[in-house]
C-alpha positions as CSV (number, residue, x, y, z in Angstrom):
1,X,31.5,54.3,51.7
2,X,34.1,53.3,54.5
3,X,32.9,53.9,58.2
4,X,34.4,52.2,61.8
5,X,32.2,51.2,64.4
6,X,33.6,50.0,67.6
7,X,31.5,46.5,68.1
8,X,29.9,48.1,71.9
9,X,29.0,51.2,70.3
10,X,26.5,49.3,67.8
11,X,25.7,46.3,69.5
12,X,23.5,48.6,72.3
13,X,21.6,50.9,69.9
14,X,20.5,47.4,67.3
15,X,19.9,45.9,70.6
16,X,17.2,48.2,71.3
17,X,15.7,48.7,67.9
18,X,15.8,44.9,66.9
19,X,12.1,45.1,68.7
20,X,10.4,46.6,65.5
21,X,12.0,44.6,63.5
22,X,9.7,41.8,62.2
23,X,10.7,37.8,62.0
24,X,8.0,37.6,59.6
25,X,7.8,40.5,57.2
26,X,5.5,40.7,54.1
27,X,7.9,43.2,53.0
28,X,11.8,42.1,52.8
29,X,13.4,45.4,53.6
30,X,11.2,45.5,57.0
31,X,13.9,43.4,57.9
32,X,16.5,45.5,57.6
33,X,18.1,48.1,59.5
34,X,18.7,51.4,58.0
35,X,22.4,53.1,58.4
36,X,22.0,56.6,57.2
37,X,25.0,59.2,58.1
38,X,24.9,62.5,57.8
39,X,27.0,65.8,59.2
40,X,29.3,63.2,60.8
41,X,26.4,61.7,62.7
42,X,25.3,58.1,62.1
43,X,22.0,56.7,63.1
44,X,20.5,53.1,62.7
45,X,16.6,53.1,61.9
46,X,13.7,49.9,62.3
47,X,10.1,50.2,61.6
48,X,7.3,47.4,60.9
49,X,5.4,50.3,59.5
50,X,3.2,50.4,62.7
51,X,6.3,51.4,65.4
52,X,9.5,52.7,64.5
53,X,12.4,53.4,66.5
54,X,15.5,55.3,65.4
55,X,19.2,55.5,68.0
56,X,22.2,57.4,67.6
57,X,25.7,55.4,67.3
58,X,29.0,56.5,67.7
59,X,31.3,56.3,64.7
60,X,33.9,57.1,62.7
61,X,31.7,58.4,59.5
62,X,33.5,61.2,57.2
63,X,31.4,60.5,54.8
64,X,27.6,60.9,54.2
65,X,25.5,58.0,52.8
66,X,22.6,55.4,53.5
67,X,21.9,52.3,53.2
68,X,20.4,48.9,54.8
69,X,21.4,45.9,55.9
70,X,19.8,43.2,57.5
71,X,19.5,43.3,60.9
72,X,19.3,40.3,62.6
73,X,22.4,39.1,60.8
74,X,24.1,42.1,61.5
75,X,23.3,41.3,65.3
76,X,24.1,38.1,65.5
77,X,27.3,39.0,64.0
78,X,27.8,41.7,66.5
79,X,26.9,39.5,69.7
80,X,29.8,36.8,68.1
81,X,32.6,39.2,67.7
82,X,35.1,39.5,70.6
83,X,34.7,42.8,73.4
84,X,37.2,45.7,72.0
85,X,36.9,44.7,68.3
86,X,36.2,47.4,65.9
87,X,34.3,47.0,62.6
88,X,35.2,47.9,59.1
89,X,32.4,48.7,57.3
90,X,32.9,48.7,53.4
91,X,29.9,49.8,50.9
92,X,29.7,48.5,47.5
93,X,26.7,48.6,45.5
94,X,24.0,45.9,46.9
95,X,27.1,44.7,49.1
96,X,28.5,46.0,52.3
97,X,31.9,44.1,53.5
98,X,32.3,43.6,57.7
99,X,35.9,43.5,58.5
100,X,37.0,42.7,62.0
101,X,40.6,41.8,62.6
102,X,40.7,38.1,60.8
103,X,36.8,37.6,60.3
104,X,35.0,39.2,57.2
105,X,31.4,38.9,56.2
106,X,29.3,40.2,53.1
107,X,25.5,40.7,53.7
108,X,23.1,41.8,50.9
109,X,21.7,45.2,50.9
110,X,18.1,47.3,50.1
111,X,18.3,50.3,48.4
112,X,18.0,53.0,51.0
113,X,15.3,54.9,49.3
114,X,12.7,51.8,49.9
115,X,12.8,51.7,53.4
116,X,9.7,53.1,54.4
117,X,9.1,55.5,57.0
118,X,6.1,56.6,59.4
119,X,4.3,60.2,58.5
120,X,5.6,63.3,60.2
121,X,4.2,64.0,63.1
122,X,2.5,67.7,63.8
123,X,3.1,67.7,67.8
124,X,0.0,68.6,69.2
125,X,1.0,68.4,72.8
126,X,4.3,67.9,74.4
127,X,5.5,66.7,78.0
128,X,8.2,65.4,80.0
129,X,8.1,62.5,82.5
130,X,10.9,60.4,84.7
131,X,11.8,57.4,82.7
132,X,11.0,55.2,86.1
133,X,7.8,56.9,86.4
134,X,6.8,56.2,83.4
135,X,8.0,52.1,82.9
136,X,6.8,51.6,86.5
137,X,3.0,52.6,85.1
138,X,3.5,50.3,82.3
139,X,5.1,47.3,84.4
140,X,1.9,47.5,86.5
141,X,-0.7,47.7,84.0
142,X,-0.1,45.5,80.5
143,X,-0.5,42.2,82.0
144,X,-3.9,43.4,81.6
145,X,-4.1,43.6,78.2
146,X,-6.2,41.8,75.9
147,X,-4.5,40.0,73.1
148,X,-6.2,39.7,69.2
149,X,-9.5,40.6,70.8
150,X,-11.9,41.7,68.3
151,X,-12.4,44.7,69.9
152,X,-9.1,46.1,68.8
153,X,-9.0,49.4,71.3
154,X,-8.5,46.4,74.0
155,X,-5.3,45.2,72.5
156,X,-3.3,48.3,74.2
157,X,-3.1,50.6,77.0
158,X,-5.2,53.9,77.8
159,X,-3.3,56.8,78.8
160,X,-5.0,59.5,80.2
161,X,-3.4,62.9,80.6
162,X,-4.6,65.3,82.9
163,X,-2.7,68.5,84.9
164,X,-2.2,66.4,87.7
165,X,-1.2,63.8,86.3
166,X,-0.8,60.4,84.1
167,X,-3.1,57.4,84.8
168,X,-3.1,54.0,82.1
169,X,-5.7,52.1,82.3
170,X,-5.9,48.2,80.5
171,X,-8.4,45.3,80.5
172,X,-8.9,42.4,78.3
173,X,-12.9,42.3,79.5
174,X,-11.9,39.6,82.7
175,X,-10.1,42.1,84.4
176,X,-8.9,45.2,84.3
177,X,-5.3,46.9,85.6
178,X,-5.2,50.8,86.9
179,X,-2.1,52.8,87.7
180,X,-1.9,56.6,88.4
181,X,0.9,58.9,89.2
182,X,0.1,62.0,90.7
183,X,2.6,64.8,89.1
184,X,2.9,67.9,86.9
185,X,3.5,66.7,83.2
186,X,2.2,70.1,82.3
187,X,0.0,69.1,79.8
188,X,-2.4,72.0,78.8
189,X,-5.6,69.9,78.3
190,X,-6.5,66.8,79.2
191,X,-6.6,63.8,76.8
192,X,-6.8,60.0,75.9
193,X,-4.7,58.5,73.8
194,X,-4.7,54.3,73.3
195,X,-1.2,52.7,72.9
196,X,-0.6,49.6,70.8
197,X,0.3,46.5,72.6
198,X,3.5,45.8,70.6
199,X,4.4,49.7,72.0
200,X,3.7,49.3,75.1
201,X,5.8,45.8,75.7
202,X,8.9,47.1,73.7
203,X,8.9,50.8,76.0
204,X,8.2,49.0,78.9
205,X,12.1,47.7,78.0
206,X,13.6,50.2,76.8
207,X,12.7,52.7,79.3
208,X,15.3,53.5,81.9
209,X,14.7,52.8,85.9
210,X,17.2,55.6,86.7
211,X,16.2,59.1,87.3
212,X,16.9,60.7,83.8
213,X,13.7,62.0,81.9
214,X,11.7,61.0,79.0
215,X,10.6,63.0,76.6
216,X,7.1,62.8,74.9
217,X,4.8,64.0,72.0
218,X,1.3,63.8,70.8
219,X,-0.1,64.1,67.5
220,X,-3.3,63.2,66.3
221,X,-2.5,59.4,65.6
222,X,1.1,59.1,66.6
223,X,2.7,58.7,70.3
224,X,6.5,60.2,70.3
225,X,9.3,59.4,73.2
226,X,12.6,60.2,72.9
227,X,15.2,59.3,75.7
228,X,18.7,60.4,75.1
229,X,20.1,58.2,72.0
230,X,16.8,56.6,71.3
231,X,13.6,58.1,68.9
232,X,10.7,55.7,69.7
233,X,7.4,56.4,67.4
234,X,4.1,54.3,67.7
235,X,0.6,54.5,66.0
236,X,-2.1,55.5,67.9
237,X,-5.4,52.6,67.8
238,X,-7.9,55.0,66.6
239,X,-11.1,53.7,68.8
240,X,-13.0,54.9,71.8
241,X,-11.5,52.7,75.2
242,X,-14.6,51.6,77.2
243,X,-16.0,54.0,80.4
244,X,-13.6,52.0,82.5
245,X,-15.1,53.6,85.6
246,X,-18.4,52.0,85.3
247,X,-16.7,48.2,85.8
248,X,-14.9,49.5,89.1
249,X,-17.2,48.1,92.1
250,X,-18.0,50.9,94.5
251,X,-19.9,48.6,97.1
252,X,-17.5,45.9,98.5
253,X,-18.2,46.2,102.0
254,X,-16.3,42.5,102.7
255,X,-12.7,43.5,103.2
256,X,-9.9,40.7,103.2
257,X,-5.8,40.9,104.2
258,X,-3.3,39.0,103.9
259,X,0.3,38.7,103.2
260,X,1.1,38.7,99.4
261,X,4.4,36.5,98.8
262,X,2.5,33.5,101.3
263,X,-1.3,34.4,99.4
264,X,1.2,33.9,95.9
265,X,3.0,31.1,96.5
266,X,-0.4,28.9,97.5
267,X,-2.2,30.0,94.8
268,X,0.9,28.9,92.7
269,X,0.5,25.5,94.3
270,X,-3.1,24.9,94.0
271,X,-2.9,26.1,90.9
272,X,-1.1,23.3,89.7
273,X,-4.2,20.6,90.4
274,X,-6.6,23.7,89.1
275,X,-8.1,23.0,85.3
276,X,-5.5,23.5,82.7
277,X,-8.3,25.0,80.2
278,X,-10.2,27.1,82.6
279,X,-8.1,27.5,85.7
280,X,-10.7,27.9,88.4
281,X,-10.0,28.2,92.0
282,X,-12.4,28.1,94.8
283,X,-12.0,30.8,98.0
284,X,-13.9,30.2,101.1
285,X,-13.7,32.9,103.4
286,X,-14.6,32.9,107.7
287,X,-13.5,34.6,110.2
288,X,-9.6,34.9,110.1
289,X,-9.3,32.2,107.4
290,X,-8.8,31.5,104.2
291,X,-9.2,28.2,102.1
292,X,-8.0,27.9,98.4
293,X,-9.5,24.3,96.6
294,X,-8.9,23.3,93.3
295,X,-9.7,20.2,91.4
296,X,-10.0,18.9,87.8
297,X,-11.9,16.8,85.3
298,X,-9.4,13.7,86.7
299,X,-11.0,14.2,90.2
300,X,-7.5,15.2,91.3
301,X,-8.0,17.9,94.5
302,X,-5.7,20.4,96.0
303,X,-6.8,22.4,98.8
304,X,-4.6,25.1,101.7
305,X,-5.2,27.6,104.8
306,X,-4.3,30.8,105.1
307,X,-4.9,32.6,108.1
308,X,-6.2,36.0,107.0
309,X,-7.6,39.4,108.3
310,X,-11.5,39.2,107.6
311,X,-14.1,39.2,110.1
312,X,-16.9,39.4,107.7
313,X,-19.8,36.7,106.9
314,X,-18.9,33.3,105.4
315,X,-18.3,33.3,101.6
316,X,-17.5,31.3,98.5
317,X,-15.9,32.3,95.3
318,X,-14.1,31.4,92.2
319,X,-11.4,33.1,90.4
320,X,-9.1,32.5,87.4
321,X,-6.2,32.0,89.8
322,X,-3.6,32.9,86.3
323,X,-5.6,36.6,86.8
324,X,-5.4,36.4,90.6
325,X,-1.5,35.6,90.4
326,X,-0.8,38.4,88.1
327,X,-1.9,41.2,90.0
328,X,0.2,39.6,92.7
329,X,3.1,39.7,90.7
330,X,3.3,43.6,89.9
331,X,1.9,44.3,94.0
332,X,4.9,45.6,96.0
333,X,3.4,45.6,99.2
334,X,4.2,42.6,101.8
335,X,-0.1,42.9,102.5
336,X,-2.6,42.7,99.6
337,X,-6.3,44.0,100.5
338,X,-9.2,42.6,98.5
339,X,-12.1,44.0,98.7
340,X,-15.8,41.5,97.7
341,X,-19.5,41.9,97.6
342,X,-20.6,38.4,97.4
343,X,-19.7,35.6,94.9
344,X,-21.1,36.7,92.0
345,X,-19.2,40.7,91.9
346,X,-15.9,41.4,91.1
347,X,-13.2,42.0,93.7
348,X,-11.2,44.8,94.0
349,X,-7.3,43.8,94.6
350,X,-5.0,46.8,95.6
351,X,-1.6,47.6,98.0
352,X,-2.3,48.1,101.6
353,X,-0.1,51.1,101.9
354,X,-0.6,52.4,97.8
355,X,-3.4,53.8,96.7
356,X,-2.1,54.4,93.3
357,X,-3.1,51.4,91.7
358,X,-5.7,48.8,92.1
359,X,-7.2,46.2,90.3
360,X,-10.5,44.5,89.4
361,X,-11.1,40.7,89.1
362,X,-14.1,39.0,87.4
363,X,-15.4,35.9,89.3
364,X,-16.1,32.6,87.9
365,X,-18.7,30.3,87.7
366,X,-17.2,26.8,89.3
């Protein structure tokens, strides 16, 4: 097998499938790449047997075959070769040959028939959504999720499809993340699925922020999106996501505003006196002000005031200022409303002006 690659026409596609490739494999072909060409067409496929992503590449490919090669290597050595080059590639038995110009490099090679590959899918619904839409909903939510909790249907994202629209939902049982765009998906029933956390990091990068369209499909334990050169497949977490709804305080009748980038960057200060195991800030509201304390077990203190938009009754509370900051991280608005009950109920934190996300905020103990 002979086949020419320019080096840009490769280095993008292993760029964006190098993401299911694991560093730490219990298999040694999971950390390959798979080249398989066929009809002229050449495409490069990475799986840890849980997600697996397959992009097309441009090349000069007369002849069909398959094989794989490991793909770290084969990046590095993409990354270090010089913009314009082309790449020789030369298949010989359980050796493939990189020529470029003066450099040459031999990797080892897996035989193509081991590389495994995730089960067909049998589409049970199908729908198609703006790339931008669809990253934006992830950027707002997965900060939320939990990570190697025990209770495994926290370690991802809910999605809920409806006719109106696509809401994802994610907690890790301190706080929980909500985001819901209201358009026609066209989905003909309405249904829950529960992405994997590893998914949901690795589309929230390779989705596009431009305008083209994503397109997706359901089966019974697989989540499919395919935009433009790229195949992205994930398992599904087969478990029932908690009744979300029920942790969403209806009763806050103490309403606070304030200006988010001035709220973020004193929390980020206090924070740095606040404990380093627990993280605990103290707000005291009154009437049009705000003050944030923090100490530690070295009797170090920190304390600032805000002036703020609450004319409710006095009020004490502590927060995990890392969960606090987060949500004020993903908020777009220049005002951030939080809504409180008193100091032992969760606060509702959500955009002024957007109504399409909002997030809820355990208190602490202090």
């Amino acid at each position: 097998m002979k086949t020419t690659i320019k080096r840009q026409d490769l280095l993008g596609p292993l760029q964006q499938i190098i993401g299911a490739v694991e560093r730490r494999q219990t298999l040694p072909i999971l950390g390959n790449v798979l080249f398989k060409s066929s009809g002229g067409d050449l495409t490069l496929s990475a799986t840890d047997l849980e997600i697996e992503m397959v992009a097309r590449v441009k090349a000069d490919s007369p002849a069909d075959f398959q094989t794989t090669i490991p793909a770290r290597k084969l990046l590095d050595i993409c990354k270090a070769l010089p913009d314009g080059a082309e790449i020789n590639f030369n298949l010989e038995e359980t050796r493939v040959s990189l020529i470029s110009a003066r450099s040459r490099f031999t990797l080892a090679t897996l035989p193509a028939q081991d590389f495994p590959s995730l089960d067909e899918i049998a589409v049970q619904q199908a729908f198609t959504i703006p790339q931008m839409v669809l990253k934006g909903l992830f950027d707002k939510t997965s900060f939320a999720m939990a990570q190697q909790d025990v209770r495994y249907y926290l370690n991802g994202i809910l999605m809920e499809l409806e006719s109106g629209g696509i809401k994802l939902v994610a907690t890790d049982g301190h706080r929980l993340a909500l985001s819901h765009a209201s358009l026609d998906i066209g989905v003909s029933e309405d249904r829950q699925i529960i992405i994997p956390r590893k998914a949901v990091l690795e589309l929230s990068r390779l989705l596009d922020s431009g305008d083209s369209h994503a397109s997706c499909e359901l089966s019974q334990n697989h989540f499919r999106v395919e935009t433009g050169s790229l195949i992205f497949t994930t398992k599904l977490i087969d478990g029932k996501f908690p009744d979300y709804q029920r942790v969403i305080p209806v009763d806050g009748n103490k309403t606070m505003q304030v200006d988010r980038e001035t709220l973020k960057q004193s929390m980020s200060r206090i924070a740095i006196l606040s404990n380093e195991k627990y993280r605990g800030i103290r707000l005291t509201l009154s009437s049009g002000n705000l003050s944030i304390q923090a100490n530690n077990p070295d009797q170090e203190e920190a304390e600032e005031e805000l002036q703020v938009e609450y004319d409710e009754s006095d009020m004490e509370i502590g927060f995990n200022v890392t969960y606090l900051i987060d949500v004020l991280n993903v908020l777009g608005s220049e005002k951030v409303q939080i809504k409180l009950k008193d100091s032992n109920s969760s606060a509702i934190m959500s955009d002024r002006e957007d109504e399409s996300s909002l997030y809820v905020v355990m208190p602490m103990r202090l």
